[in-house]
C-alpha positions as CSV (number, residue, x, y, z in Angstrom):
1,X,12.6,-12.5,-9.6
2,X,14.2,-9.9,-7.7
3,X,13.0,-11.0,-4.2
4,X,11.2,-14.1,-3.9
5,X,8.4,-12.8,-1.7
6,X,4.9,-14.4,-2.0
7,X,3.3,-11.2,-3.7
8,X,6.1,-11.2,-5.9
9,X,5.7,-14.4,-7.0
10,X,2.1,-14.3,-7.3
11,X,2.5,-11.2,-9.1
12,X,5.1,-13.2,-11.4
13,X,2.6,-16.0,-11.7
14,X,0.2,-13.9,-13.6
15,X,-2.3,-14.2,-10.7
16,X,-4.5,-11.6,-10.0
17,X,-3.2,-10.5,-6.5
18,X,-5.4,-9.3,-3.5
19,X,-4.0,-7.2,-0.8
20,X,-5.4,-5.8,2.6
21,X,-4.3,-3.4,5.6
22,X,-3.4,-4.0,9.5
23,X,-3.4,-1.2,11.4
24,X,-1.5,-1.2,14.1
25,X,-3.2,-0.7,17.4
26,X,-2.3,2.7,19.1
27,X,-0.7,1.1,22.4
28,X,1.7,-1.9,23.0
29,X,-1.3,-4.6,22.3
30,X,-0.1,-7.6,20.7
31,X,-2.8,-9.9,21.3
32,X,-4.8,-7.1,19.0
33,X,-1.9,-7.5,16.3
34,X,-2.6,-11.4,16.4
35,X,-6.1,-11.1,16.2
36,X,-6.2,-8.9,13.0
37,X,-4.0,-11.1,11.4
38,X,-6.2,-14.1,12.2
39,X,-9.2,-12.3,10.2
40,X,-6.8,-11.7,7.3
41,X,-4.7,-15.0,6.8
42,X,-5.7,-16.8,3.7
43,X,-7.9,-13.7,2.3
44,X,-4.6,-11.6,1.6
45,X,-2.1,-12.4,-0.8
46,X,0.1,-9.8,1.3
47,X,-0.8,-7.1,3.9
48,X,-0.1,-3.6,4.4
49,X,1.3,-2.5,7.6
50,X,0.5,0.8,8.0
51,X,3.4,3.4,9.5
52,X,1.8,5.9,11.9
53,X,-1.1,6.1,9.6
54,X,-2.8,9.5,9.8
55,X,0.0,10.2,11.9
56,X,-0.9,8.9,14.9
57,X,1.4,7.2,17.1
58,X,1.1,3.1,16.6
59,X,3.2,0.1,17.1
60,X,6.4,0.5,14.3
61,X,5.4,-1.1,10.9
62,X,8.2,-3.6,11.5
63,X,7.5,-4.8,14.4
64,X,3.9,-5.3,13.7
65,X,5.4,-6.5,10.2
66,X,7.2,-9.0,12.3
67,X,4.7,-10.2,14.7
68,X,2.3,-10.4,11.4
69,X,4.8,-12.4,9.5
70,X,4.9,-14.7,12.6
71,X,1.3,-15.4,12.4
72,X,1.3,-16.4,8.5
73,X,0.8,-12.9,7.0
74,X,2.7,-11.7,4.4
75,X,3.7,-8.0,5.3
76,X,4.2,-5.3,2.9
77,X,5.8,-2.9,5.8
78,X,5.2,1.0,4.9
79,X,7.7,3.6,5.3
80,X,7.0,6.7,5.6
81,X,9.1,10.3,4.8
82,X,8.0,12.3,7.6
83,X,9.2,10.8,10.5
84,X,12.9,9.4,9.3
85,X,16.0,11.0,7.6
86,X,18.1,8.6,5.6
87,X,20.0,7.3,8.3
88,X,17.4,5.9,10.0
89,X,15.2,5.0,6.7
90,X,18.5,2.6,6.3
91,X,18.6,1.3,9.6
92,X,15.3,0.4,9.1
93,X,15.5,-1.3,6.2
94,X,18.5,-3.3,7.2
95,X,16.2,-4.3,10.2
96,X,13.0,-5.2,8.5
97,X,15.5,-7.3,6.1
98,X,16.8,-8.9,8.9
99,X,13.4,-10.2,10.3
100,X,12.6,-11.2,7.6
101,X,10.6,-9.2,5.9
102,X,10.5,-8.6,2.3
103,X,8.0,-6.4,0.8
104,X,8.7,-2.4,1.4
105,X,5.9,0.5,0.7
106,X,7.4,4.2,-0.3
107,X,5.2,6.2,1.4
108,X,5.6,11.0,1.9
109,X,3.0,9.7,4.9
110,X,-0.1,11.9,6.0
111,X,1.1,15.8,7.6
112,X,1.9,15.5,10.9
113,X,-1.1,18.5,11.6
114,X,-3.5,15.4,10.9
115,X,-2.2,13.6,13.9
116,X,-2.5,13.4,17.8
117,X,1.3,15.4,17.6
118,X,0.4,18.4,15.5
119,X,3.7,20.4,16.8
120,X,6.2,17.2,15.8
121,X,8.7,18.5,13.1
122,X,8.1,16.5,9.6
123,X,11.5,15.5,8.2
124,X,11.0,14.8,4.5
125,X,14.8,14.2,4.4
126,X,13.8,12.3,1.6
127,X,10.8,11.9,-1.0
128,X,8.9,8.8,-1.4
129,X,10.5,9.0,-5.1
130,X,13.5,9.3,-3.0
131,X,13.1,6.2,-1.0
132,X,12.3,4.0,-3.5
133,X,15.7,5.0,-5.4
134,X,17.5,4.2,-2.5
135,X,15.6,1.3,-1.5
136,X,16.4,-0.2,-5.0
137,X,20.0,0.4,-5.2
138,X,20.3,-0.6,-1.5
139,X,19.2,-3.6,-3.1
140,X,20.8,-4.3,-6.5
141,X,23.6,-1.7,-6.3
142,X,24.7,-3.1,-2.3
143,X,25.2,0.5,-1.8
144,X,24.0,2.9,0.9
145,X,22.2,6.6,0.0
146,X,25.7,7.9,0.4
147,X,27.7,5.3,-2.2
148,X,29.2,3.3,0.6
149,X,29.2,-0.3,-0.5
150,X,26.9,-2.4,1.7
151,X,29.3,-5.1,3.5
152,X,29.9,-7.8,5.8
153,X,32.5,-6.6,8.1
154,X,34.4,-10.0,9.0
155,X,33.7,-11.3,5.8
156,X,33.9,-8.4,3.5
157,X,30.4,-10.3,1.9
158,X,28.5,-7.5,0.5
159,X,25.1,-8.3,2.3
160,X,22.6,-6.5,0.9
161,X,19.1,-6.1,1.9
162,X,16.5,-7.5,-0.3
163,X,12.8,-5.4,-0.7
164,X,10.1,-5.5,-3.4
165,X,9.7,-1.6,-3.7
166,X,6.2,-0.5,-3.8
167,X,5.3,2.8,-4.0
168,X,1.5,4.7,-4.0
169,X,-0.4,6.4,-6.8
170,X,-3.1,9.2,-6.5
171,X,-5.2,9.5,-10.2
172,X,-7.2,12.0,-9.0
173,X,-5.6,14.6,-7.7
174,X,-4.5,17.7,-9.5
175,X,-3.0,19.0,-11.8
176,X,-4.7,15.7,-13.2
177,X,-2.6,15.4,-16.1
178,X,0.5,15.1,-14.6
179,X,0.0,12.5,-12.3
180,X,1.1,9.7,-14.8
181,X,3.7,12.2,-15.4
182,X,4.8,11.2,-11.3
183,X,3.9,7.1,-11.7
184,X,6.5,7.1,-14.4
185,X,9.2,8.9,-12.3
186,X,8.5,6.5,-9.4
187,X,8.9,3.6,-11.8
188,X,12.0,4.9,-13.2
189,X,13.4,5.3,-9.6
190,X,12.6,1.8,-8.7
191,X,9.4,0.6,-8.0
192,X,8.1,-2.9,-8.5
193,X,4.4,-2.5,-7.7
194,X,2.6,0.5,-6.9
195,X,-1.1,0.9,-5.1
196,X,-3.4,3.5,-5.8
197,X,-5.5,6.1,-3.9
198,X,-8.8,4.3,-3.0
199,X,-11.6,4.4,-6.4
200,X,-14.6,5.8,-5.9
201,X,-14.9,8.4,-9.6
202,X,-14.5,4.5,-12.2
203,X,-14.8,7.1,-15.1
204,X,-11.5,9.2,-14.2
205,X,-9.7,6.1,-13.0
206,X,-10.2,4.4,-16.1
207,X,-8.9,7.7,-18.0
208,X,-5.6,7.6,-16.2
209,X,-5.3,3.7,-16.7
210,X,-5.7,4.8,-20.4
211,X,-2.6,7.1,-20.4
212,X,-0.9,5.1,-18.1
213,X,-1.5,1.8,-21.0
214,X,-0.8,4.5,-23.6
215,X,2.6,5.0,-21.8
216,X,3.1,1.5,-21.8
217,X,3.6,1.8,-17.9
218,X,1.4,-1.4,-17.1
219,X,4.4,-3.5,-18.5
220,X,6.8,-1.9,-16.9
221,X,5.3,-2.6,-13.0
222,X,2.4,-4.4,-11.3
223,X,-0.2,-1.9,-11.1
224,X,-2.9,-3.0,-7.7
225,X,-6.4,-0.5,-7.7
226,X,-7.1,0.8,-4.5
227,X,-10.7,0.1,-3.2
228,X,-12.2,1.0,0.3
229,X,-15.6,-0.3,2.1
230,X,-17.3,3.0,3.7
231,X,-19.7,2.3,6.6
232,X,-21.9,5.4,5.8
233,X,-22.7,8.8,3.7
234,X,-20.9,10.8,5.9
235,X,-17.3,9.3,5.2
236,X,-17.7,10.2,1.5
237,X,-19.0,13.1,2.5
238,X,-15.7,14.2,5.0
239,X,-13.3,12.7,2.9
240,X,-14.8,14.6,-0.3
241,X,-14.3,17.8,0.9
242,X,-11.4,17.2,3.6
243,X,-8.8,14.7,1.7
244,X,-6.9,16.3,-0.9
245,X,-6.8,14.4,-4.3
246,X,-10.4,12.7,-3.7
247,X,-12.6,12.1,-6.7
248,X,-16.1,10.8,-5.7
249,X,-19.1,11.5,-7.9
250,X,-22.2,13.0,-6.1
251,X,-24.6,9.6,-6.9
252,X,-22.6,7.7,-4.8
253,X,-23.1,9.7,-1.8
254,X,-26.6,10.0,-2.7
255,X,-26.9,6.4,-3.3
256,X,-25.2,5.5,0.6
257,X,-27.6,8.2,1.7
258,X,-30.8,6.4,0.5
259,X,-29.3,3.1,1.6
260,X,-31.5,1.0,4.6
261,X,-28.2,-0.2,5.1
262,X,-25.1,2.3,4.7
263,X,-22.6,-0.4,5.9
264,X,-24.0,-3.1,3.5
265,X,-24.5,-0.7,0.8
266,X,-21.1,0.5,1.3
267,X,-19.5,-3.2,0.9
268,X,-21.7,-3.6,-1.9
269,X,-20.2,-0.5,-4.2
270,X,-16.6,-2.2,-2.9
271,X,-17.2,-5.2,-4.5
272,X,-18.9,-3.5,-7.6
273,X,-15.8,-1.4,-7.8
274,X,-13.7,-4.6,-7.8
275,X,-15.3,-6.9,-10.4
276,X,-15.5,-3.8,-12.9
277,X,-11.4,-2.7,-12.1
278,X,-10.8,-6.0,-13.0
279,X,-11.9,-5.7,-16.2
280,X,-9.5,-2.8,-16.8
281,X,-6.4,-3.3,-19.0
282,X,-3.0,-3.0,-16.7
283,X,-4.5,-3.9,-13.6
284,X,-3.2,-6.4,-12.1
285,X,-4.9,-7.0,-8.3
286,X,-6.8,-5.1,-6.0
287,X,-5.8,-3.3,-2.4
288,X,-8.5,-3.4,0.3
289,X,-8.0,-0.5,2.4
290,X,-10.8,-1.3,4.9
291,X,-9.4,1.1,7.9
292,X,-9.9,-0.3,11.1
293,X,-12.7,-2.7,9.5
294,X,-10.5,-5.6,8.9
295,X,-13.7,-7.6,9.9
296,X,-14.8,-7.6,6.3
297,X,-12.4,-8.0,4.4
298,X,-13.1,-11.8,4.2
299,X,-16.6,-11.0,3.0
300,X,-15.0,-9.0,0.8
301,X,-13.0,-11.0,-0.8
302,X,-15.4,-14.1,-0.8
303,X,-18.4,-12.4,-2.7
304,X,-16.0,-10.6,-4.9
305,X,-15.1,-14.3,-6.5
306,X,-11.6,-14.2,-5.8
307,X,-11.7,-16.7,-2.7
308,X,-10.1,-18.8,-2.4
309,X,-6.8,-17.5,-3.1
310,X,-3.6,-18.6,-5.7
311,X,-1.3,-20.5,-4.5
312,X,2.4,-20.4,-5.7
313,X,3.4,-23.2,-8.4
């Protein structure tokens, strides 16, 4: 193994892996921080701390990371490109390795015009392709982005910091026919695991996994199906014609619509969604992105049949 981290080794097990997301609360709340990760411990083989998600200003994904890991989570800390160059992408990195912390998420992050700070200046010093290059030979190169060697000063021990690179994976968007085109350049650059865009359109998903297994990509990293619990026809609705690179059929708005209960209904279509990706050739565990929901995620999990979780051998 290159890392040893629990998802890692799950991974490495042959286990069919379940991941969540903790969203950091948007002031210095650390009691909030604890109590997420109290609804999540022992439903999540790892969790997802998200890095100024929709680029709103949160608590850092390490330090959240940190205080998760603490409480008997295992982090999988996002980085985004649009707030750091590669000075401070590495800094970070060394940090996050020094807490502790062993799972990293390449991330371009959401445009800053999304956000509470429309006027902050993206970076994009790097790509998320980028990142996970450097991430990885950070890691089994010991060098930094600029080919100094990664050392111990009093020592001279090269002490390199150790990250399972994951990166993200949108099949929907377009030109569709490339986007296996861009898995396969992220896999070459470095990653280990990769999560996709949240599945609503099972049809078009399961035409990209077919190129993707035609590729033979699935052998050459872990591939985890995004899924995400909606509380109501309107979400679809927004995210359908506002998010770029969404995919979502008309007859499942229609079907949240006619629901008595929209939030039940919605679960419901989640765990659908996850019994039937399971079935899929190359997949090989699920990502719960339940946003600022992580109330359900045990539910979730539980009537999805993949409670209780693996442990490692």
């Amino acid at each position: 193994m290159k890392v040893g981290s629990r998802l890692e080794t799950l991974l490495t097990q042959g286990e069919f892996v379940a991941t969540a997301e903790l969203g950091p609360p948007k002031s210095a709340d650390l009691e909030l921080i604890k109590k997420k990760a109290a609804i999540l411990r022992g439903y999540a083989d790892a969790v997802n701390i998200t890095d100024n998600q929709t680029a709103i200003v949160r608590v850092s994904s390490i330090a959240a990371g940190k205080i998760s890991l603490d409480e008997g989570l295992e982090p999988i800390i996002q980085m985004t490109c649009r707030d750091r160059n590669r000075l401070a992408m590495q800094a970070d990195i060394l940090g996050a390795h020094v807490f502790g912390l062993k799972n990293l998420l390449c991330l371009s992050g959401d445009h800053q015009s999304f956000g509470n700070h429309p006027q902050a200046k993206n970076v994009y010093d790097l790509d998320s392709i980028q990142l996970a290059q450097m991430v990885k030979n950070m890691r089994d190169e010991k060098v930094f982005q600029c080919g100094d060697e990664i050392k111990n000063t009093k020592k001279s021990e090269v002490i390199e910091p150790r990250m399972f690179v994951g990166v993200a994976a949108n099949p929907f968007a377009d030109p569709f026919e490339f986007r296996v085109i861009r898995l396969a350049k992220k896999i070459k650059a470095g990653a280990d695991f990769v999560q996709t865009q949240c599945i609503f359109d099972l049809p078009k998903f399961k035409e990209w996994m077919k190129m993707v297994v035609d590729r033979g990509l699935h052998e050459k990293v872990y591939l985890l199906a995004g899924v995400m619990p909606v509380k109501s026809y309107r979400v679809l609705q927004y995210m359908k014609k506002n998010v770029a690179g969404m995919s979502i059929p008309d007859e499942l708005i229609d079907r949240m619509k006619g629901a008595e209960d929209p939030k039940a209904e919605g679960v419901k279509i989640c765990i659908e969604l996850i019994q039937q990706v399971r079935e899929i050739e190359g997949i090989r565990g699920v990502h719960i992105m339940a946003v600022e929901w992580e109330a359900i995620v045990p539910s979730i999990v539980q009537e999805a049949g993949l409670y209780p979780r693996p442990q490692i051998q």
